[in-house]
N, C-alpha and C positions, 0 to 999 in steps of 0.2 A: 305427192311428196316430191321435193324438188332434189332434181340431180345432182350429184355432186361432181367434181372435174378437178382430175389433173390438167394443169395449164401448162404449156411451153411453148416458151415464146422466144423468137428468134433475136439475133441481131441484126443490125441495119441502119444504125447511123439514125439521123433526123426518121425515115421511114418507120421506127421505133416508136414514132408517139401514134400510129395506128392501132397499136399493142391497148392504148389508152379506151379507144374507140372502141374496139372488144368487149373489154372487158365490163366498160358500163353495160352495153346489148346483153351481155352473159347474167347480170346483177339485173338489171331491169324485166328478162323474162326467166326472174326466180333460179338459176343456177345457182349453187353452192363452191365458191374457188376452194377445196380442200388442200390444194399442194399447186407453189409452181416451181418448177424449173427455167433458167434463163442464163440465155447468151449475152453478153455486150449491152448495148441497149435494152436488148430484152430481160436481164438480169436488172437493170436500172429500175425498169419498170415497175417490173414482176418483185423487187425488193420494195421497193414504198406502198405498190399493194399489200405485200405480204405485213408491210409496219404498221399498215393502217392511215398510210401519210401522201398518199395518191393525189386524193384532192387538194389539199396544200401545197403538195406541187405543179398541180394543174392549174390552181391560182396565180401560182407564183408565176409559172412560163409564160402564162395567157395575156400576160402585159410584158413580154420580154421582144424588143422592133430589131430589125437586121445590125441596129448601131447596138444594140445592148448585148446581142449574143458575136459580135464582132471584138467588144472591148473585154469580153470574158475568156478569148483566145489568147491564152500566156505562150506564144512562141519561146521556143529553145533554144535561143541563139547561143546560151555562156555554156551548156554541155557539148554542145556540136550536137547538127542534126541527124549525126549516127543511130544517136538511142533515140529519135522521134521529134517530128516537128512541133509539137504541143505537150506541156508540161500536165495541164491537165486541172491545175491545181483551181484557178477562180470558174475555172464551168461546173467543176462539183463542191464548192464552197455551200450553197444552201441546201442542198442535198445532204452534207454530212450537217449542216444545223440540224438537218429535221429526224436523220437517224439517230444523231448524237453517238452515245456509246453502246449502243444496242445489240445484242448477240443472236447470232441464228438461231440457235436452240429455244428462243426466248418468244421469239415472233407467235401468234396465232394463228398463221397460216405457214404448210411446214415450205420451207425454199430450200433451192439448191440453185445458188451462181457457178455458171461453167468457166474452167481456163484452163492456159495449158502451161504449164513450166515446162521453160525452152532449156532450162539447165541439164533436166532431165528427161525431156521430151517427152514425155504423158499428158493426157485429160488429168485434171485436176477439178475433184468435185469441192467445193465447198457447203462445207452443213453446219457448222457449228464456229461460232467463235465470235469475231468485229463483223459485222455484216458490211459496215461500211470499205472497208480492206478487201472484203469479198468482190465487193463491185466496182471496185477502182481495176482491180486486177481484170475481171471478167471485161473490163473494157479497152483495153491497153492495145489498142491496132497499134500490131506492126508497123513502125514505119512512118505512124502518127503519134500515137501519146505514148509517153515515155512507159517506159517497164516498171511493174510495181518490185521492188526486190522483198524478199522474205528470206531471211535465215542464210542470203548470199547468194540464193539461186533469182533468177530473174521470172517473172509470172505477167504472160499477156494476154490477149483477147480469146477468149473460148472457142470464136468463132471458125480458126483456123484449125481445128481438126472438129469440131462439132458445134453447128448454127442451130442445129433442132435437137437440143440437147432429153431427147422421151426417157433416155435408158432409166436416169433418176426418178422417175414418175413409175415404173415398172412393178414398183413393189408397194404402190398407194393400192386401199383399198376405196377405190370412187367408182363412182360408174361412167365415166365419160373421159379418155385421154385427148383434150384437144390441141391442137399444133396451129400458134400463131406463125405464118413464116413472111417475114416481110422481106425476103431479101428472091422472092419467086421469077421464075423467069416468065410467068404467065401473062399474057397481052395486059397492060395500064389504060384500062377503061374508064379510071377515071381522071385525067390527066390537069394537074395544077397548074392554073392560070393565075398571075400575077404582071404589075406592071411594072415594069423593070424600069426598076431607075439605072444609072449609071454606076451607083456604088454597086448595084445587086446583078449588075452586068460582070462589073471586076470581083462581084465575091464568086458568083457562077461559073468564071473561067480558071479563078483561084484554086476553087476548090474542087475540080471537077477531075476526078480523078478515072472517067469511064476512058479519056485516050491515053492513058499514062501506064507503061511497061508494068510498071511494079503494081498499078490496080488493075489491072486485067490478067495479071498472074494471078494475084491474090482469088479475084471470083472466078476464075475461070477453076480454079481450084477445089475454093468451097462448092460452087456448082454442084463439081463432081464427088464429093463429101456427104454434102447434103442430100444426093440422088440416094447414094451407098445406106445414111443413117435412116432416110425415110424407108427403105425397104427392108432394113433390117429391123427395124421397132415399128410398127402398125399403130396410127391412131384410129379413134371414131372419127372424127372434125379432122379436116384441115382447110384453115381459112387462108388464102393465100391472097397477099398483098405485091403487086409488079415494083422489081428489083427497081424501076424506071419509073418509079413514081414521083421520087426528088432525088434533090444529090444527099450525098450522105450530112454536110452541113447543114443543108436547109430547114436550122432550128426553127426559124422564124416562121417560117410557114406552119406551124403546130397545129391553130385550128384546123387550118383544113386537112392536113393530113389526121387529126384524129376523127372528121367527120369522114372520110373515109373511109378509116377503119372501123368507123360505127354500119358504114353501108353494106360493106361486105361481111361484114360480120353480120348482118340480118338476112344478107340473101342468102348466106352457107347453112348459115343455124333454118331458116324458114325450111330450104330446100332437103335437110337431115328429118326434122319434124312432121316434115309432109309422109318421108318415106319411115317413118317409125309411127302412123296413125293405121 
């Protein structure tokens, strides 16, 4: 009889389409995804699995070159870059085609996008309502893409008080709570080679936010958040994908970041199956 699994899955920018690589490994040796929860990217994710609409958007990406995910960057230049350098709106244009008006309670698979309303400074679970509203919010980095507003309070990225969003998953009845975490500090064994053009030189430097005060606050932060949530909620699995595996833009790079997340997702799952024979 095949296992069933809560999923949760982290955020992490471009390192987010590892999440993709999973989750085929998890489908292909018979797991059952009964419930995800998700951060930022990982909420992206983990919603078009939950829709049924994954592989339509893995078609979609799988022909998307560094010019196409470069011209899908709405800068924010007419708000001032106070409320975020990226508006947000043409990088989730076919993502809300393929939700359309879709409600959480409605999905097949049950989900929960994480965020946090900074108005009132709590986690903010979402279960029920626009899915698509869910995960604009659940994605809204500080600093980068603008803030989704609701009802006058402001709602951003999940990530910043909880990346490995378990607590949600806590009261599924599955037999496996697995924890994708792509933002890990564990050594990048498999590290992405590409030949750098000159535009891919100025997107790298553009967007590189590992020497910049305000991103190394930020993770130095989740870090220690993320250490705090994993000890306080226990999975079975956790497949842990290197924070330093791309930058967080590097959409374009998708295949191989999803065939990495297919690799390590097979050595974690073989290495759990070994020790449960």
């Amino acid at each position: 009889m095949a296992k069933t699994v809560s999923l949760v899955l982290s955020g992490g920018g471009a390192r987010g389409y590892a999440h993709i690589g999973v989750i085929d490994v998890l489908k292909e040796k018979g797991y059952k995804i009964q419930s995800i929860a998700g951060t930022s990217m990982g909420a992206v994710i983990g919603s078009l699995e939950a829709a049924g609409k994954l592989s339509d958007y893995r078609r979609w990406i799988s022909t998307k070159t560094l010019f196409d995910v470069a011209k899908m960057i709405d800068f924010n230049f007419k708000s001032g870059l106070s409320k975020g350098l990226i508006k947000g709106d043409a990088m989730f244009l076919y993502i809300k085609e393929l939700l359309k008006d879709r409600l959480i309670e409605d999905l097949p698979i049950k989900f929960t996008a994480v965020a946090v309303n900074l108005s009132r400074q709590k986690e903010v679970w979402f279960q029920s309502g626009d899915l698509y509203h869910a995960i604009r919010a659940s994605s809204a980095i500080p600093g980068i893409f603008v803030p989704v507003e609701k009802d006058g309070e402001l709602i951003v990225d999940g990530g910043i008080l909880n990346n490995v969003p378990i607590a949600p998953t806590m009261s599924d009845d599955t037999d496996l709570t697995i924890v994708v975490n792509v933002n890990s500090s564990v050594e990048n064994r498999y590290p992405i080679y590409t030949e750098s053009s000159k535009f891919e030189k100025f997107w790298e430097k553009t967007f590189n936010f590992s020497d910049d005060p305000k991103g190394l606050s930020i993770n130095l932060m989740m870090d220690y958040i993320e250490k705090y949530r994993l000890a306080e909620y226990s999975a079975d699995i956790t497949i842990n994908v290197s924070k330093n595996l791309c930058g967080v833009f590097d959409f374009h790079k998708h295949d191989k970041i999803v065939e990495v997340g297919r690799r390590i997702a097979q050595e974690t799952l073989e290495k759990f199956e070994k020790r449960e024979q």
